[in-house]
C-alpha positions as CSV (number, residue, x, y, z in Angstrom):
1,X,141.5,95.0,130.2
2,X,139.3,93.5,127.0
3,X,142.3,93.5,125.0
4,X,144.7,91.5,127.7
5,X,141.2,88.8,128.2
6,X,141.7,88.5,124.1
7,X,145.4,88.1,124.4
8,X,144.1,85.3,127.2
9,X,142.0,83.7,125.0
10,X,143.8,83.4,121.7
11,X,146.8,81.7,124.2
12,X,144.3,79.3,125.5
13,X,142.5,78.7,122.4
14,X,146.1,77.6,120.3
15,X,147.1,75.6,122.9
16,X,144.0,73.7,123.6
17,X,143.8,73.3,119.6
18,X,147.5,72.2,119.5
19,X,146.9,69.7,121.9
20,X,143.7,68.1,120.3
21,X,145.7,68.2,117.1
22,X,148.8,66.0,118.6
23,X,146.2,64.1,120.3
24,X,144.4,63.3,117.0
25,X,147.4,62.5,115.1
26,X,148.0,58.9,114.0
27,X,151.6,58.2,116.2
28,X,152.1,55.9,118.6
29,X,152.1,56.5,122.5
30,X,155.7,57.1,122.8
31,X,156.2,59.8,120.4
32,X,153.6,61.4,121.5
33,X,154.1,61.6,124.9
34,X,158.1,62.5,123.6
35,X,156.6,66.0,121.6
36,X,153.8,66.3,124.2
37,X,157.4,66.4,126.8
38,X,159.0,68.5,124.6
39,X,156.5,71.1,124.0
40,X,155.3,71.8,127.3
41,X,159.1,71.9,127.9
42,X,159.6,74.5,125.4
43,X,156.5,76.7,127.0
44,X,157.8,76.4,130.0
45,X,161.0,77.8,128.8
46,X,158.9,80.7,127.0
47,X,156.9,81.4,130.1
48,X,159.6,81.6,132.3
49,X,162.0,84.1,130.3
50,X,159.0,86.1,130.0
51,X,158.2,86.1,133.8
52,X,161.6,87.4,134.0
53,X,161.3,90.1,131.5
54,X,158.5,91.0,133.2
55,X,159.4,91.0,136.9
56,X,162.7,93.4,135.4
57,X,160.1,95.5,133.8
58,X,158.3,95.9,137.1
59,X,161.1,96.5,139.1
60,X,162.3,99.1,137.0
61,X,159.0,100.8,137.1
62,X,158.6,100.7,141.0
63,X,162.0,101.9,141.2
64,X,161.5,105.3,138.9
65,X,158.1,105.6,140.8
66,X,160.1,105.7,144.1
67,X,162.0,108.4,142.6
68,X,159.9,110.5,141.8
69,X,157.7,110.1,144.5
70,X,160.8,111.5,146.9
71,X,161.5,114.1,144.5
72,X,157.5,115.7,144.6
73,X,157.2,114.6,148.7
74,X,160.6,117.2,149.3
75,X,159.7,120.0,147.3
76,X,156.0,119.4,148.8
77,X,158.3,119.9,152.0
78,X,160.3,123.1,150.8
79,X,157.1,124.5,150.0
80,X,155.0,124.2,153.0
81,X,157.9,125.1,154.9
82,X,158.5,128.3,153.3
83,X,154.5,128.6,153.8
84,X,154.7,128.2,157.8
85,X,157.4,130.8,157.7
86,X,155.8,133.4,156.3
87,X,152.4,132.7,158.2
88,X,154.5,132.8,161.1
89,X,156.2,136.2,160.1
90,X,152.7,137.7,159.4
91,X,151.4,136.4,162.9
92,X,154.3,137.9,164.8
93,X,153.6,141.3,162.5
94,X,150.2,141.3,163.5
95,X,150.6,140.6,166.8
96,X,153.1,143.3,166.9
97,X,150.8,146.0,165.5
98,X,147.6,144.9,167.7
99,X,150.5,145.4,170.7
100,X,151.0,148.8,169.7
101,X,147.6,149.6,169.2
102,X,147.1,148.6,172.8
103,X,150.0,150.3,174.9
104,X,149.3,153.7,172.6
105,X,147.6,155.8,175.2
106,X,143.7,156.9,174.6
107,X,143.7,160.3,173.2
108,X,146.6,159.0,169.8
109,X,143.6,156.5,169.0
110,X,141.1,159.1,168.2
């Protein structure tokens, strides 16, 4: 985060001393306003190409983490699957044996 806020600041820094430096330069009215129109035209231009590099960036990123969040949500899936089945087969075994034990008469018990 420090290092995007520096990033921040050096941007907001050169442009505030780029302006006070047109502003303090000996031209007239009109060319100024003419480079001041031209500049913040070019920035604009900057800006906007990067929001788009950006934005592609992004969507590229959400995509891949889409992805991969299908691939780990099935085989989380397969897995507890194959889990329930074999809890299941080790309840029906059990159940089978504690059957047995119960319909086997008495005296085999001993």
């Amino acid at each position: 985060m420090s290092g995007s806020r520096f990033f921040e600041g050096l941007l907001v820094g050169g442009l505030l001393g780029y302006l006070f430096g047109i502003l303090a330069a000996p031209k007239s009215g009109a060319d100024m306003r003419r480079q001041l129109a031209d500049s913040s035209e070019e920035l604009y231009k900057q800006a906007s190409e990067s929001l788009a590099d950006i934005k592609e960036k992004t969507g590229h990123a959400v995509h891949d983490l889409q992805s991969k969040g299908g691939e780990v949500l099935k085989k989380a899936s397969g897995t507890m699957h194959g889990a329930r089945e074999q809890l299941t087969q080790k309840i029906d075994e059990l159940a089978g044996q504690g059957t047995h034990v119960l319909t086997e008469e008495p005296e085999a018990r001993l």
